[in-house]
C-alpha positions in Angstrom: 5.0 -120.2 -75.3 6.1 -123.8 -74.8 6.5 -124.3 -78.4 8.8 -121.4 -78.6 10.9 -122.9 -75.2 11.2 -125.7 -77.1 12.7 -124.4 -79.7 15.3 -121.7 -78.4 16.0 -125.0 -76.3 16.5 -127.1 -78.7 13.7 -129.9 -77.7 14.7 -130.0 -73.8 11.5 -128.1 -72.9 9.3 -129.9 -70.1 5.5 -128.6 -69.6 5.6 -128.7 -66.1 2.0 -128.2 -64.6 -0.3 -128.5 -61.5 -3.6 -127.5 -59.8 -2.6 -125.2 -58.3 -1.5 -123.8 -54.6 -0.6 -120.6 -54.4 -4.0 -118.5 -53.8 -2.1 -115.2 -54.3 -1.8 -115.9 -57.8 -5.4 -116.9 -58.6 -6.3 -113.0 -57.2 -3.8 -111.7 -58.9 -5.0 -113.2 -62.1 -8.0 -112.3 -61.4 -8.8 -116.3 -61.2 -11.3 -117.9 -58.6 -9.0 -120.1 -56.1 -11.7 -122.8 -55.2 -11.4 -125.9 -53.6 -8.4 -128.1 -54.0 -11.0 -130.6 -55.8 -12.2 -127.7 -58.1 -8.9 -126.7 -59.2 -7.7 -130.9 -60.0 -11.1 -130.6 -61.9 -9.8 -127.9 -64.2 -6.7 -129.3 -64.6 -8.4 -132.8 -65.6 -10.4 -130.4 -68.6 -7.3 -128.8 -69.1 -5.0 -132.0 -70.0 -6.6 -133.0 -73.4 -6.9 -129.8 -74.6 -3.5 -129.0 -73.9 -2.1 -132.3 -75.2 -4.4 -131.9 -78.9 -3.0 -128.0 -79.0 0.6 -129.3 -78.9 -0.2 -131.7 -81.5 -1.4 -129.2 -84.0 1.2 -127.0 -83.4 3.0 -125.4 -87.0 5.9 -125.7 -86.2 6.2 -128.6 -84.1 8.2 -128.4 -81.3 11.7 -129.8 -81.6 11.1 -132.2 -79.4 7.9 -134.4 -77.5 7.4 -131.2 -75.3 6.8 -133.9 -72.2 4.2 -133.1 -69.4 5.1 -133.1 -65.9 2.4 -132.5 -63.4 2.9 -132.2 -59.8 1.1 -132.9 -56.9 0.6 -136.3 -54.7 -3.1 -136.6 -54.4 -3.6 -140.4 -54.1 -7.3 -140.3 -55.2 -7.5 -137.9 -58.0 -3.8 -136.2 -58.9 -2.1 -139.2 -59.0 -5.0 -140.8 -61.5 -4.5 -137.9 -63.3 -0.7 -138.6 -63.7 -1.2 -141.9 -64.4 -4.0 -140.8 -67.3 -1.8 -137.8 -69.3 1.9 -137.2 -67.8 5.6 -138.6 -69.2 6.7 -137.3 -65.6 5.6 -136.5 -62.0 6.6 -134.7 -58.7 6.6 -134.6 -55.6 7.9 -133.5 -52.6 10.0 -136.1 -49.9 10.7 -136.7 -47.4 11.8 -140.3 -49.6 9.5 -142.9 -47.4 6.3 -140.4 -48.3 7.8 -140.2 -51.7 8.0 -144.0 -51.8 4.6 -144.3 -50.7 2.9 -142.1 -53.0 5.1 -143.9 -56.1 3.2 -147.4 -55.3 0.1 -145.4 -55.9 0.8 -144.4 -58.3 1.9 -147.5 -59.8 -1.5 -148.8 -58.7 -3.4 -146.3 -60.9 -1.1 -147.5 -63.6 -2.3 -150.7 -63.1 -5.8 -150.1 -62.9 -5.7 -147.5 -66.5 -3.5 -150.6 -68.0 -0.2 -148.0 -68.0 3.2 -148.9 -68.0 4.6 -146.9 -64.7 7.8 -147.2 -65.8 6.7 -144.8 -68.7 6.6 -142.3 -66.1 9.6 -140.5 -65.0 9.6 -140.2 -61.3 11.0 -136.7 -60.0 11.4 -135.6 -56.7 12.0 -131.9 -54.9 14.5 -131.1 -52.3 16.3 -128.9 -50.5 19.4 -127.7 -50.7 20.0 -129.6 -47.1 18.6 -132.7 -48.1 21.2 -133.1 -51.1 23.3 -135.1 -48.7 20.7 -137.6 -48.7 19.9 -138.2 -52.2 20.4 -141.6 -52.3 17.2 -142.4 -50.2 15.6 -140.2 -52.8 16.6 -142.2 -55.9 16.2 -146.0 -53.6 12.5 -144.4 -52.4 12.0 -144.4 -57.1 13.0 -140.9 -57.6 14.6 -141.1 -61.1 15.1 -137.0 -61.1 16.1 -134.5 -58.1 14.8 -130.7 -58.4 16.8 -129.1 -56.2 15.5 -125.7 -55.0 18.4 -123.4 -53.5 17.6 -120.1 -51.7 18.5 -116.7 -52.9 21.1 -115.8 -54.2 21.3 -119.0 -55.8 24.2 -120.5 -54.6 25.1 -123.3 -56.6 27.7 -125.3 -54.9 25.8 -127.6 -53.1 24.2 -128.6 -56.2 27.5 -129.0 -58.2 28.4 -131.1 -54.8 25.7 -133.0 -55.5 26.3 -134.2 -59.1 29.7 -135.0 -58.2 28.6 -137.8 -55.6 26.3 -138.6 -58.1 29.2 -139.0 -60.7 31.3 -141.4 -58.1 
């Protein structure tokens, strides 16, 4: 499925993955929720195997199919970000944000990483679009902004035109 993303966007795919949150979806999937630790476990199997299956992929993808994960677990997400993504979220407000980017930065360290190789994104509200340039001064190279139903997009075209100026 992300191969064929990739392609019918012509390489601008991101893998964009987690451990996990939403329990509803584990039962619906028939999936065993488990602890927060037991689904970063997972995940941890998960990353090599998904990064060697994109590699052997015929076709290729377009383009590097980067991997995103989320989450802002200083003692085992945030090692895994450091380990296997090209980007990471996380939720503000920007001073926790900022915080949780030194960590990560300290992981880098410690795995011999550039952190700079890893794009920093950041998810907002609609609201908080206003405020984006904490977001971007707390490292934030990348705003996901989430809008409510029915998708009302003005306060996001709002946004890039600050950004713009």
């Amino acid at each position: 499925m992300a191969r064929t993303i990739d392609h019918l966007s012509e390489g601008r795919f991101v893998l964009g993955i987690g451990s996990g949150w939403f329990e509803r979806d584990y039962v619906e999937y028939g999936y065993t929720f488990g602890t927060a630790s037991e689904r970063i476990a997972h995940l941890r199997e998960a990353l090599p195997i998904i990064k060697a299956r994109l590699a052997k992929l015929n076709p290729a993808p377009v383009g590097p199919v980067p991997i995103l994960i989320a989450g802002s677990g200083e003692k085992l997400m945030l090692r895994l970000v450091a380990e296997h993504a090209d980007a990471w979220n996380a939720f503000g407000p920007a001073d926790n944000f900022a915080k949780k980017s030194k960590v990560l930065d300290q992981w880098c360290e410690r795995l011999g990483r550039d952190p700079t190789t890893i794009e920093r994104t950041i998810t907002i509200s609609a609201e908080d679009t206003e405020r984006w340039e904490e977001f971007v001064t707390a490292g934030a190279t990348h705003l996901i902004v989430i809008t409510p139903a029915p998708f009302d997009l003005d306060t996001v075209g709002r946004l890039v035109q600050q950004v713009r100026t």
